[in-house]
N, C-alpha and C positions, 0 to 999 in steps of 0.2 A: 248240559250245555254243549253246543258246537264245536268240539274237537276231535277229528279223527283225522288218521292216513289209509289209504285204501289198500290193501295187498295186490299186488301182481305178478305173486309167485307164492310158490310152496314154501313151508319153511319161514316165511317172512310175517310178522305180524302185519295187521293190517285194521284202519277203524271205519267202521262200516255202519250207513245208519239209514231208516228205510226211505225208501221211494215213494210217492206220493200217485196212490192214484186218483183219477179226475170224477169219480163216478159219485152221487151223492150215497152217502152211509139208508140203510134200509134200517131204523132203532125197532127191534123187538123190547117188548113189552117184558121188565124184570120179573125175577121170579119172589117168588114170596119171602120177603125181607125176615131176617133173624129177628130183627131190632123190632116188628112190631109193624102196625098197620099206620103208625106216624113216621116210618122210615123209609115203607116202602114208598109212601109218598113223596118224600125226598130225594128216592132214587129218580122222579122223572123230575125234581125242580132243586138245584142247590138250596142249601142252608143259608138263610138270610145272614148277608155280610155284616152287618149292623148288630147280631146277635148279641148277647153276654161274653165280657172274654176273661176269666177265669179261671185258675192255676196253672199247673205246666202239663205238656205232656208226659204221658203212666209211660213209664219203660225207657226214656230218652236219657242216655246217659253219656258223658265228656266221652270225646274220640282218641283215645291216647295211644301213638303212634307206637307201633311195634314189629317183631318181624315178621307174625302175621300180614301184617297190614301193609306195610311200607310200600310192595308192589301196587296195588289199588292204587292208594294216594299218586306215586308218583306217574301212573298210567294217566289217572284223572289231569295232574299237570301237564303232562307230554301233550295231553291231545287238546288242551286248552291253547299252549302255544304257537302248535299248529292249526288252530283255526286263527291265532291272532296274524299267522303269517299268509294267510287265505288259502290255507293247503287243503282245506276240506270241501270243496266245492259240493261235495257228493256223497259226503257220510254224515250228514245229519237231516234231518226234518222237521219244517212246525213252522210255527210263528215266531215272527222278532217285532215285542212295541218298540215302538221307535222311543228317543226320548225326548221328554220333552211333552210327550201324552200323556203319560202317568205317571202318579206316586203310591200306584199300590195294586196289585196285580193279580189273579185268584184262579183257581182251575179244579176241577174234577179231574183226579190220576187213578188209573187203573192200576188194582195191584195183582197179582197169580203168583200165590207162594208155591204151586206144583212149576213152576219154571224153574230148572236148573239148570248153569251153564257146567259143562262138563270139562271145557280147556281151559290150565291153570291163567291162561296170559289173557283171556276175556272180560271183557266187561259190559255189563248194559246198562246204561244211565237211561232210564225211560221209565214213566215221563220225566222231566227235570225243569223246573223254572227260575228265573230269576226275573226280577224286574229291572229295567233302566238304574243303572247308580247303586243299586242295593248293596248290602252290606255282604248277603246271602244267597245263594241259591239253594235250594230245596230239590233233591234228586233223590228217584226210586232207585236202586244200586242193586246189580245180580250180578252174583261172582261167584267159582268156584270158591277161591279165597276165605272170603266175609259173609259169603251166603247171600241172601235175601234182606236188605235195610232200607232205612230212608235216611237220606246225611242232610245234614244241616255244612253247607260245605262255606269256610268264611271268606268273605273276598275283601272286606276291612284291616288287613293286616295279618290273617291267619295262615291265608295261601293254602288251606287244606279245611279237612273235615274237623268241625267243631264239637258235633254230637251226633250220636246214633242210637237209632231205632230197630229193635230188630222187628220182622215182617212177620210175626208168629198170631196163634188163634186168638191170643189177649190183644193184639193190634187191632186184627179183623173183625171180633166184637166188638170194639171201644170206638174205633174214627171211619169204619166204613160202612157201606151200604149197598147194595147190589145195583149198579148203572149197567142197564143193557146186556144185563144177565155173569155179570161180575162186578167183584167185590171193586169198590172204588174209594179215595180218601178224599177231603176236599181241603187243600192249602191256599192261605191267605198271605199275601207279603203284603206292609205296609208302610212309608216314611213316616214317621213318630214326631220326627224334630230335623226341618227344614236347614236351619241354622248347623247342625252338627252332623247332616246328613245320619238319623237314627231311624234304624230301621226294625222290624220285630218279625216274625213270621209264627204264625198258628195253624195250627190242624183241627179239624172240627171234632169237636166229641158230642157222640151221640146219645151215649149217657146221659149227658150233662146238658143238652142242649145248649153248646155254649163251644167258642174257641178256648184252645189251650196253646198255652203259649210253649214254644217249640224252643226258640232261637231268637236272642236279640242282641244286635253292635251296632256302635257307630263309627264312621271315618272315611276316610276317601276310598272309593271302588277302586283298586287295582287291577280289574280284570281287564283293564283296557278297551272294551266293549263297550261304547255309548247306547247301545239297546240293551231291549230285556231278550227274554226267549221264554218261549212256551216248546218244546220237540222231543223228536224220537231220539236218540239218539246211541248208536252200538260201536264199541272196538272188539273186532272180531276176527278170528284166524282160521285164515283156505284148510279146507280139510284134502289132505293131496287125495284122497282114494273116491272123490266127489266134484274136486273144482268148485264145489259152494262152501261158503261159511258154514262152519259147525251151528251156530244157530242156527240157521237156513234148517234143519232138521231139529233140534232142542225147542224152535219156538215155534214148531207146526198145528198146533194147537192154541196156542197164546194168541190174546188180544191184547193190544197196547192203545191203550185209549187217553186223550183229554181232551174233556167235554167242558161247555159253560166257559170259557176262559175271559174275563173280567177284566177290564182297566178302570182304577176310579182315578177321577180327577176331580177336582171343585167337591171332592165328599160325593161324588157319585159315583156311580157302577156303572157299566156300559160294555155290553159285550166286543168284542176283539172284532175290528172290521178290516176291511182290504185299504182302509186311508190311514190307519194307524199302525195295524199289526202284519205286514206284508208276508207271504211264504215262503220259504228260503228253504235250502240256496238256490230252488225251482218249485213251479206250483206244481211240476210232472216231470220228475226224475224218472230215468230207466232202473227199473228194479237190478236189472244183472250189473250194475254198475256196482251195489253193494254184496255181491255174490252171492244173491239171491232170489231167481229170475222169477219165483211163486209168489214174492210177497206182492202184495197190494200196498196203495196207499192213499186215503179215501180223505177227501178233501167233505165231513159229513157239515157242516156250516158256509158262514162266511167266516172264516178266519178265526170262531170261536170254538169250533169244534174238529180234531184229525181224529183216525183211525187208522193203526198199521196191522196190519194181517197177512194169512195167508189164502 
């Protein structure tokens, strides 16, 4: 989700998240799926939304705050309430449904467990979504810290991460599939109960053919946010002996991708368009603006599809 500050100096931390370029995405054709000749089909068409949805997800366990962890969490809040103060004009990227479009939200997220971030004060939340009002967002999370997860982060009352995933070969056999020649997950957030603002989020399993269920609360959003978000988004710190972010070199290889990005409304599906899901915080940011003057960032839809690279 949309929270950073930018560094403009050495020494200083700083949240940084990519730049959008204007060019359409060029999809090469995936490589031959682990999962089978039914999966790799899937890699060029999401998992029907309407599927079976069917136990929990394998590996997801309660996030219980410790001094591991404590930096993450409380980095994740800092830059939350700098974007509620409009401080990030320039460190995040994606889509925001507006609300009021939808109650239920869906995307293709790229995952690359060879990403490591190397500085301990980093973090990359990408991809990350939430929908309009939700209870939850759902965000890839790379940190020297915590390593490689996906959090279940609560915005119902929790104020933090409610359960974790870690990003291991049992993940990447079980909820993903190769999108455009990486591994990718597919997450579904949906309102449950109107009345009690109840919300659930699933990850697809491939296994199973079937959703599993991730994360479920009800109660009022406190994230103060009346949109959702689909984006990129990184806090990141000036390397003094470069002038770029240390990503800027850790993710020169890395693709950060979400594809297919969904809003149901009336019980329908309907891809993200430019009258509901608008680009933020620009459709064509300057890349050196996030200390990163190589990265791309590829506007490959309308509004249903980004790509951040190098």
């Amino acid at each position: 989700m949309p929270r950073r500050k930018l560094l403009t100096c050495a020494a200083v931390l700083a949240v940084l998240t990519a730049a959008p370029a204007t060019a359409s995405a060029t999809v090469s054709a995936p490589p031959e799926s682990p999962h089978g000749a039914k999966a790799a089909v899937a890699a060029n068409r999401p998992p029907d939304p309407d599927a079976p949805k069917r136990g929990r997800v394998e590996g997801a366990r309660p996030f219980v705050p410790n001094a591991r962890n404590a930096k993450a969490v409380q980095r994740f809040r800092d830059l939350h309430r700098s974007r509620v103060r409009r401080q990030q004009i320039h460190h995040f990227w994606g889509v925001e449904p507006a609300a009021g479009t939808h109650d239920g939200l869906m995307a293709t997220q790229s995952v690359d467990t060879s990403y490591k971030v190397s500085y301990s004060a980093d973090f990359t939340y990408t991809p990350t979504i939430k929908a309009a009002s939700s209870c939850m967002e759902i965000t890839t999370v790379y940190s020297q810290v915590l390593g490689n997860e996906i959090w279940a982060w609560d915005w119902c009352g929790g104020n933090g991460p409610s359960v974790e995933l870690k990003l291991d070969a049992s993940f990447v056999q079980t909820y993903t599939t190769p999108v455009n020649g990486h591994p990718a997950y597919n997450v579904q957030l949906v309102r449950t109960d109107a009345s009690r603002n109840s919300w659930s989020a699933y990850l697809y399993n491939y296994k199973t053919s079937s959703w599993s269920l991730f994360y479920s609360k009800s109660g009022t959003d406190t994230s103060e946010l009346k949109y959702g978000w689909d984006i990129f988004e990184i806090y990141a710190t000036r390397n003094p002996s470069t002038g770029t972010a240390y990503y800027c070199s850790e993710a020169k290889n890395v693709v950060f991708e979400s594809s297919s990005i969904k809003l149901r409304k009336n019980n329908q599906w309907t891809p993200a368009s430019p009258s509901d899901s608008p680009w933020q915080p620009s459709a064509n940011p300057n890349p050196s603006d996030y200390l990163c003057p190589t990265l791309k960032f590829v506007r490959a839809g309308a509004n249903d599809h980004w790509i951040v690279r190098q």
